[in-house]
N, C-alpha and C positions, 0 to 999 in steps of 0.2 A: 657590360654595364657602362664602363667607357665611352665604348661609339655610341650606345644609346642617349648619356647625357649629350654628346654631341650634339647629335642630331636634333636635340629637343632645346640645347640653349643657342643654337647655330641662327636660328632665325632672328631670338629675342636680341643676339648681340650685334648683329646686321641692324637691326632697327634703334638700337641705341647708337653705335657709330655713325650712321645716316643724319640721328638728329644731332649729332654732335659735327658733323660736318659741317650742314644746316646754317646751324650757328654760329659758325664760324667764317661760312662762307659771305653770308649776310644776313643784318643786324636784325631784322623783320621778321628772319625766319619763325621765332618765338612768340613771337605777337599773336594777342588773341583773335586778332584778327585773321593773322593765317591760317594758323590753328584750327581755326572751327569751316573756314572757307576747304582745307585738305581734308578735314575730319569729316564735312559735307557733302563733298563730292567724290570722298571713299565709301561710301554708303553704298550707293546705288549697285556698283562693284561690288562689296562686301555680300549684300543680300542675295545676288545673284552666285556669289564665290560659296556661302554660304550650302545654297542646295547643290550647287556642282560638287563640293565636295563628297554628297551622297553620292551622285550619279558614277563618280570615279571609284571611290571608295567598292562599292556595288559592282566593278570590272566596266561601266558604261566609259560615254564620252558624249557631250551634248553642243556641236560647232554651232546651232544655231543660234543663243540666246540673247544676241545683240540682233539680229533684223529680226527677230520674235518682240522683241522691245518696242522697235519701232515701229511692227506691224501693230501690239498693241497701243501705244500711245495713237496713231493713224487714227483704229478703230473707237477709242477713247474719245478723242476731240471729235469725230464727225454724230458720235452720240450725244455727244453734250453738246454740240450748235443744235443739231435736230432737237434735242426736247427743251430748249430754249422757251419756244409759243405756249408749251403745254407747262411747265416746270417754273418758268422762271427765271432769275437769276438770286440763287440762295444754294443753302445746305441739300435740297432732295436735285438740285441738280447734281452736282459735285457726287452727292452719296451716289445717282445711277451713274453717272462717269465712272468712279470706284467699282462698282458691282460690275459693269462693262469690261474695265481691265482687267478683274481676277478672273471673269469667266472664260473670256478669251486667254488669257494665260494657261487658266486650266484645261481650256480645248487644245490647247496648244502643245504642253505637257504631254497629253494622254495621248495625242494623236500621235507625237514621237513617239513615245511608251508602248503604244500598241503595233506601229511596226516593226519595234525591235522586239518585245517579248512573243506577241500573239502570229506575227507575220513571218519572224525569223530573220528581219534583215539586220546586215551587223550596226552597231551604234555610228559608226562614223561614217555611213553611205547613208543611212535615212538623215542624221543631222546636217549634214555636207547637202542635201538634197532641199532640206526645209528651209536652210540658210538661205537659200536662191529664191526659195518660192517665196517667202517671206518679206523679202529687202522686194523682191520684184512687184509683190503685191502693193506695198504700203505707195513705191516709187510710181504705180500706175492709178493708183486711186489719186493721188496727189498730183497725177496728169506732169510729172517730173520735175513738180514743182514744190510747196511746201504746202502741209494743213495748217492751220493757222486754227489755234483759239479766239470763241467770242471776246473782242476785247473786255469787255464788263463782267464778265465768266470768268477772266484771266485776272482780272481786280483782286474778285472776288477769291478765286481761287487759291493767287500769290502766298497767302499766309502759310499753307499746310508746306511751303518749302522755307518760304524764309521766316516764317513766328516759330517759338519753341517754345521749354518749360523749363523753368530758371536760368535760360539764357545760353540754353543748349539747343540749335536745332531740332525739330522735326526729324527729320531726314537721321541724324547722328542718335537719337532717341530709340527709333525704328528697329537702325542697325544692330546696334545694341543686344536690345530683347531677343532679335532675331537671332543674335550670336550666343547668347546664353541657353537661350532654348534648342540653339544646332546640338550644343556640347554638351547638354545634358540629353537629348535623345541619341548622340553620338557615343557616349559613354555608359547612360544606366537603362535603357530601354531593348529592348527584346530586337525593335527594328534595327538599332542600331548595329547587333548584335551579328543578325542577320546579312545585313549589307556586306560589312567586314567578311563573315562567312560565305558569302555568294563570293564576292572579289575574290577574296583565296583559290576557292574550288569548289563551281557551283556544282560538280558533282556531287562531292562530297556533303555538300548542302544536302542538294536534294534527297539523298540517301541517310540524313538529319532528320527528314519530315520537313524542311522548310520552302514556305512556298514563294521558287526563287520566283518567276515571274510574276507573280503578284506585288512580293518584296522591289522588283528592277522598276515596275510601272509606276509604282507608286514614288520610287527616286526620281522618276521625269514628271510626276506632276506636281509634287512638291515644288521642283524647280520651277515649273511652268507657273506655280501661284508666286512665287518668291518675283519671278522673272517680273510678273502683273503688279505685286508689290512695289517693285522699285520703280517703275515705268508709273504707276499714281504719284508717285515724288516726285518722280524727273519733271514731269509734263508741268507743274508751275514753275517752275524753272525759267524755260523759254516759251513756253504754252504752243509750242509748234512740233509739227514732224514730218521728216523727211526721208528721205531712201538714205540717205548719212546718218541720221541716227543711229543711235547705238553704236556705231562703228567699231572695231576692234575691244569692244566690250568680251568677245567670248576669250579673244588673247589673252584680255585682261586677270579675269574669272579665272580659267584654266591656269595659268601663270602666278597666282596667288595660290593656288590648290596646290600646285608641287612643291612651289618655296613654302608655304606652310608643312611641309612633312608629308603631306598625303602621297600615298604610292600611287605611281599613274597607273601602273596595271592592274590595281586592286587590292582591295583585302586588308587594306590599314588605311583609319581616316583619322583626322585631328582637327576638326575644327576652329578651337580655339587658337592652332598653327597657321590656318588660312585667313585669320583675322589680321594677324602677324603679315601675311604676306601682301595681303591688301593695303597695307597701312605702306610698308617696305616700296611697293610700286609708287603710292601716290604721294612719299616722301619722293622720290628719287626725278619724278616728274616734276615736283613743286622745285625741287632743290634745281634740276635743270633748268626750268625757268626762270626764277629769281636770278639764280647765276648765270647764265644768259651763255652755259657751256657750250651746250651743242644745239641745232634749231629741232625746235619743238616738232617737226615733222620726223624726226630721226626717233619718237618717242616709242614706237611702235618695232622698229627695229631692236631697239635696244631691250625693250620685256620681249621679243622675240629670243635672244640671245642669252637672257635670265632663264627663260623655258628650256632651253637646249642646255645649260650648265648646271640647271635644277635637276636634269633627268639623268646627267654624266654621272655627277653626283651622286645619285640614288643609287646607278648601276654599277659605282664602285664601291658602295657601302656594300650594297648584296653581293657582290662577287665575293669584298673584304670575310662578309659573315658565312660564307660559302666554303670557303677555303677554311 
């Protein structure tokens, strides 16, 4: 019971010390300003950390969903300049922009999903594979340059990132929902139930009656729509996309999924933990920037380093409960 609270107050006090550093470091940190600017652009990640946690939970792993991002956003913007002539610039533009990215997200999902459940190949060669063809695609459409939204599309568009409701983001709104809805299908729902029991031992599962690959396919299309969801935020943002986009997003995602609790090998998930860890990274980025610690290219190195002590960590708790 001991390690147990550990392990479930261990993050929460990580994120309290972090903001306590924060503030102390510099005087801003607290400002609502920053606040909602970190809380904003923990979203995107969050949504994304979000379904990953299914996918791990479930014994998966999904390297691609940062050039999945930016292959969607790509295909996003070059739909909404094309029905421009026919659409306009208003709401049934934006709305097919929208129904563009979740369907490709969702093609996107299932198409990982079905070569690891239906084709047999392991989760981290098909995603390690998609990663490539993904970042390659958007980087060749874009002729290795950038897509760019219609400026007047981009106008138009600007609100769904920077308007909100009571003075909360969009984007931070989203997250949200999308976190309360992870942890209640993570905790009271059948699928949830499942996931956990495929991760454990999809044998055992299946000798359950549980139908594990239907259960694992449906963890990367989830993702694949959550993936489309954030990539509709991002895109007012900068209204552009690039072969950089998304960059080290799936570091990110995965990285927030350990330090939240989630077992990387399967079979226990916490979402409400990964929401925890999502907030922990993008305090830890804001806090090195503001304090001007180390250069912001090292940021990626250092949630590299948090993954590797996340999973130390986990494998000494299991040996500790082993013994």
């Amino acid at each position: 019971m001991r390690n147990l609270s550990l392990s479930t107050l261990g993050p929460l006090a990580a994120l309290i010390l972090l903001t306590v550093l924060g503030a102390f470091l510099n005087a801003n940190f607290l400002s609502p300003g920053n606040i909602t600017n970190v809380l904003a652009r923990s979203a995107f990640i969050g949504m994304i950390a979000v379904g990953m946690t299914f996918v791990i939970t479930s014994g998966g792993i999904d390297l691609s969903v940062g050039s999945m991002a930016a292959f969607i956003a790509g295909m996003m913007i070059l739909a909404m300049n094309a029905l421009i002539p026919s659409l306009g610039i208003g709401v049934p533009l934006v709305l097919a922009g929208m129904g563009v990215a979740l369907a490709v997200g969702l093609a996107a999902g299932f198409a990982n999903g079905f070569l690891i459940t239906k084709v047999g190949i392991e989760p981290f060669i098909v995603t390690l594979g998609t990663m490539g063809i993904f970042r390659s695609l958007v980087t060749w459409i874009a002729d290795g340059g950038t897509l760019s939204l219609d400026f007047e599309a981009r106008q138009f568009y600007r609100p769904v990132y920077y308007d909100g409701l009571f003075g909360i983001a969009w984007p931070i709104i989203v997250f949200a929902l999308i976190a309360v809805a992870g942890e209640v299908v993570m905790r009271h729902t059948r699928f949830g139930r499942y996931s956990e029991a495929i991760g454990s031992n999809d044998k055992v599962a299946r000798y359950s009656a549980v139908k594990v690959e239907r259960v694992q396919l449906l963890t990367y299309v989830i993702l694949g729509l959550l993936v489309g969801l954030a990539t509709i935020l991002y895109v007012p943002r900068l209204g552009s996309a690039s072969g950089s986009t998304g960059l080290l997003w799936e570091l990110e995602a995965i990285a927030a999924v350990i330090i939240g609790g989630t077992a990387l090998k399967g079979g226990y998930g916490r979402v409400w933990g990964t929401v925890v860890g999502v907030l922990i990274l993008s305090l830890i980025d804001n806090i090195l920037n503001l304090a001007d610690l180390v250069s912001p290219y090292l940021n990626g190195a250092i949630q590299g380093v948090i993954i590797v002590l996340a999973v130390v960590l986990q494998r000494g708790k299991s040996s500790a409960e082993g013994r």
